[in-house]
N, C-alpha and C positions, 0 to 999 in steps of 0.2 A: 563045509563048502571049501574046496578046493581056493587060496590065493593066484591071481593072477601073479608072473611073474616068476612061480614056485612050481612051475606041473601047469600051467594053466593055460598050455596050448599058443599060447601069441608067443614068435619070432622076437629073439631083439630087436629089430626093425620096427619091426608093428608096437610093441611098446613103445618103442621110441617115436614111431606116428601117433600114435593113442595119448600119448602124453601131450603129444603137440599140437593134436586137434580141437582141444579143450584148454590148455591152460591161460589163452586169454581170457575166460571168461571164470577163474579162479583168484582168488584171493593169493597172498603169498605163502600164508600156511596150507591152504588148502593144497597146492602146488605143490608144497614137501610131503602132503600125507597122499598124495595121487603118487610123484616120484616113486614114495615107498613101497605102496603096493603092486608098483609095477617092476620092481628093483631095482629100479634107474638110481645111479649112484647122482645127485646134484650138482655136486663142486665139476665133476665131468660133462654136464648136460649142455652150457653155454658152447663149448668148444664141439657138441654132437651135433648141438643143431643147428652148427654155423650152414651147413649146405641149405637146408630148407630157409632160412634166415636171410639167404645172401638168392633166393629164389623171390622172398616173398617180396623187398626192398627191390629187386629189379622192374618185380611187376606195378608196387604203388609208383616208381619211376615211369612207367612206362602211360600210367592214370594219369601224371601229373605234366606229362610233355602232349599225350592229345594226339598223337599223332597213329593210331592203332585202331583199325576199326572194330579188329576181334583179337584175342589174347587165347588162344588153347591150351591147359595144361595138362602135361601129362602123368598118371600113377606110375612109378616106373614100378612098385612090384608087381605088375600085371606081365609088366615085359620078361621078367625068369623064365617063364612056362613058353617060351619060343628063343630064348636065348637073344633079344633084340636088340640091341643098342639104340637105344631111340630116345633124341633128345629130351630136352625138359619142356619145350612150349611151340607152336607152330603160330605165326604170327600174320597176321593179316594187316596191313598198313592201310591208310584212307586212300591211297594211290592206287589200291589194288596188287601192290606188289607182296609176294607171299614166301616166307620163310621158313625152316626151324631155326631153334636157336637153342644152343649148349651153356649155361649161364654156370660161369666159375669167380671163384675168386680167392687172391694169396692173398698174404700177408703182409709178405716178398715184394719187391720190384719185378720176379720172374715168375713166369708160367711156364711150367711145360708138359704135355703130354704126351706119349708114348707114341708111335709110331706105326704100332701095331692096333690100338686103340682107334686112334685116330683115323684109319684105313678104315676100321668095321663100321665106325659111325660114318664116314662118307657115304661108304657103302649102302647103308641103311637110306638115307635122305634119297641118294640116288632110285634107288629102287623105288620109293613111294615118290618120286619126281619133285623134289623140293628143295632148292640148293641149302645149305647148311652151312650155318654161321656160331662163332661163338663171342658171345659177351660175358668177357673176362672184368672183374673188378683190379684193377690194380694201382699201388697205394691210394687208394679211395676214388680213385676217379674210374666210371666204369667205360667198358673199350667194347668194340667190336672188329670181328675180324671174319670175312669169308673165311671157310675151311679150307680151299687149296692156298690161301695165304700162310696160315698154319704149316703148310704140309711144306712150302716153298722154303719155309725156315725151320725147316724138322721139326715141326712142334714145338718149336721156343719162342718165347715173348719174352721182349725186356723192354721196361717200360720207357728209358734212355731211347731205344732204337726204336721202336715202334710204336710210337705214339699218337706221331704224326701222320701214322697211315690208320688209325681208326676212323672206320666210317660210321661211329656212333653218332656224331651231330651231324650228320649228312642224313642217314637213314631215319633219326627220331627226331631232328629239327632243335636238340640242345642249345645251350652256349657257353663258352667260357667268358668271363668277364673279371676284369684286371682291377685291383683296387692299388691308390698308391700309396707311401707310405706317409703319414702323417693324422689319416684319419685316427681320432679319438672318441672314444665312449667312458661319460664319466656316471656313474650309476651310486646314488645314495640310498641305502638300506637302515631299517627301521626296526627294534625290537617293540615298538609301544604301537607306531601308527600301524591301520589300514592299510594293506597294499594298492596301487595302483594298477589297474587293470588284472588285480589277484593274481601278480609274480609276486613267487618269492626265492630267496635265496636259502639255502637249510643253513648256510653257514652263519649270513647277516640278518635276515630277520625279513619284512616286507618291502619292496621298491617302492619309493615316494619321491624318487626325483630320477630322469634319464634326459642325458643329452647329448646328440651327438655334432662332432665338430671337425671343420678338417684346418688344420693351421692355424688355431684361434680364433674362427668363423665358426659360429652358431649354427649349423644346418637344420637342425630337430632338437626338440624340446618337449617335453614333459613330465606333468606336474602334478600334485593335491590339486590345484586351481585348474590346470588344464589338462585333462590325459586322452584328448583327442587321437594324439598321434602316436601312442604308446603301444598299438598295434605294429606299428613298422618296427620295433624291438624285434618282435617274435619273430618276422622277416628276417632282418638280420641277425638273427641268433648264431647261424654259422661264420657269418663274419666277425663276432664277440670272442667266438669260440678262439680263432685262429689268432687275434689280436690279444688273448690273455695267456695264449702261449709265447707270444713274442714278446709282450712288457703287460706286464701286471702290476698296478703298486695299491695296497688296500693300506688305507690309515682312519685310524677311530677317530671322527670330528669329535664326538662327548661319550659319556657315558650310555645313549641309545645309538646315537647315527653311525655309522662305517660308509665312505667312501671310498669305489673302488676305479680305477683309474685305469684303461685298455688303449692301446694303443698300437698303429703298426710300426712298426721301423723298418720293413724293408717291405715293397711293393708284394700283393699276393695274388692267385691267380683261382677263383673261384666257379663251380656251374651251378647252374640256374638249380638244377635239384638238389643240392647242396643246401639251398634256400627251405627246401622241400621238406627236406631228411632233417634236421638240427631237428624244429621245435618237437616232431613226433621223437627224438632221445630224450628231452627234456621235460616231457610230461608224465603226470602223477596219473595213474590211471585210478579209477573211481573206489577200488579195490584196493587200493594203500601202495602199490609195485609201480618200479618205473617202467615204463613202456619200451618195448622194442620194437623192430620193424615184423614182427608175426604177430604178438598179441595184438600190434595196432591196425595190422590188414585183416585179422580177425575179427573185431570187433566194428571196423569200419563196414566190411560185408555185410556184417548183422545188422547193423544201423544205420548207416548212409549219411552218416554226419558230413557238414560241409569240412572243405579239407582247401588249402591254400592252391591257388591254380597258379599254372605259368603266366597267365595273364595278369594276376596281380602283383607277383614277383617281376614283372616287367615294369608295370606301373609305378611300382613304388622307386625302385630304382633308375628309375628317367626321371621322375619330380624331384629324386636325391641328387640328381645329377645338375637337373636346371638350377637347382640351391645352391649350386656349387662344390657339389661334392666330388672329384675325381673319378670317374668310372667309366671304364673301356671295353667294347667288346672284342675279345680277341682270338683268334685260330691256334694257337701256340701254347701249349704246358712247359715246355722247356726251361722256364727262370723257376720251377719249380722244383725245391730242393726234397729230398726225404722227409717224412713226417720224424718231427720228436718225442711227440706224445698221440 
């Protein structure tokens, strides 16, 4: 029998879909012996499937703000056999208002697309009567932009300059929300105990104590004794994230405990799917691999598990707020400096 991969008729493309449409539902070894037979080189694979990756995260995005009443996606190897340029997804809002939409994303602070490019896909949307839009990721926060807005700045985005004219949170009902500095997360880890609410750290061992605090004020607590609220962790996982880049200090209380110590030192500027996105990085998928945004809308499809909503990411942070905790909603990215990590 002829190997795929070897003579065996499937397109690098289609291997590289063929891989992608199963490997949620693989192990990690199974994953390198699928790569293998399809000759997908691995160490390259993260960096292949960034497009499909930065496709599937726009969509559970788009599940978790509510505001969509249909989501169409489209095969684009169908579109070869007419030369098409046809976005990635045709979108139906609850208002009734109906788009396509071109979903990108750098690495960069810049976006740009060709000119040439850019014309054929207008061109395309115009013809099937649907104005065209593209939502660009850029340094993690995702943008939208009309296409003769594009065309208005020759196909260039910079996130400095156009930020502020994203009609992401206009069109999908986002938010930005401003945290300031001083809040702190102090988290005690365990090699002997139980975890609480079954976090754990791979570095320190199980979580048995979390508290969060803003200027020496108590806001949330939990414990062994009480881990009622030890759910709002997982909420705020993206803002732990940003706050152990900015000051970290871990010191070993004894021979089992380690405390670790987060904090912010300068104000930061967060979105609600931010809230969204963190804990689905941080999960152990049942299959030993940590999860990313394809294996985890793969298997969410398949399963329908409950998943955190905007509504309770609002919740939690209005009762955070009544506690005393600093929290702002704001229009503005702008005190937003470059990512360092």
């Amino acid at each position: 029998m002829e190997k795929i991969g070897e003579g065996g008729g499937m397109s690098d493309v289609e291997q590289l879909q063929a891989f992608n449409a199963i490997r949620g539902y693989l192990s990690a070894g199974d994953q390198q012996d699928l790569a293998h037979k399809l000759n997908l080189d691995m160490a390259k694979l993260d960096n292949r499937l960034g497009g499909l990756k930065n496709e599937d995260e726009f969509c559970l995005i788009m599940y978790f703000l509510d505001t969509c009443k249909h989501m169409i996606r489209f095969d684009e190897g169908v579109s070869v056999l007419t030369g098409s340029y046809q976005p990635d997804m045709l979108i139906k809002l609850n208002n009734n208002v109906q788009f396509f939409v071109e979903i990108k994303s750098v690495a960069e602070d810049t976006f740009k697309i060709s000119g040439g490019n850019l014309k054929k896909r207008i061109d395309f949307a115009d013809e099937l009567g649907y104005p065209l839009y593209f939502a660009v990721r850029l340094r993690g926060y995702w943008t939208l932009f009309p296409s003769q807005y594009l065309r208005s700045k020759s196909g260039k985005l910079v996130f400095s300059d156009d930020i502020e004219q994203s009609e992401f949170n206009d069109k999908f009902g986002s938010q930005y929300y401003m945290f300031r500095k001083g809040v702190k997360i102090e988290s005690v880890y365990s090699r002997i105990k139980g975890p609480i609410g079954g976090i754990q750290n791979i570095d320190h061992g199980n979580l048995i104590s979390y508290k969060l605090m803003f200027k020496g004020k108590v806001i949330l607590q939990a414990n062994e004794g009480d881990e009622s609220k030890i759910g709002y962790s997982l909420i705020l996982e993206n803002l732990q994230d940003v706050m152990s880049i900015q000051s970290q200090i871990i010191t070993a209380v004894d021979s089992d405990k380690t405390l670790v110590t987060e904090e912010l030192v300068e104000d930061v500027v967060s979105c609600d799917y931010f809230f969204f996105m963190s804990p689905i990085k941080h999960t152990v998928h049942d299959l030993g691999f940590m999860y990313d945004t394809t294996t985890f809308f793969k298997n969410f499809l398949a399963e329908r598990k409950q998943m955190l909503t905007k509504n309770m990411v609002e919740a939690v942070l209005s009762e955070l707020k009544a506690k005393g905790m600093p929290i702002d909603i704001t229009k503005s990215l702008r005190l937003q400096k470059p990512k360092t990590a």
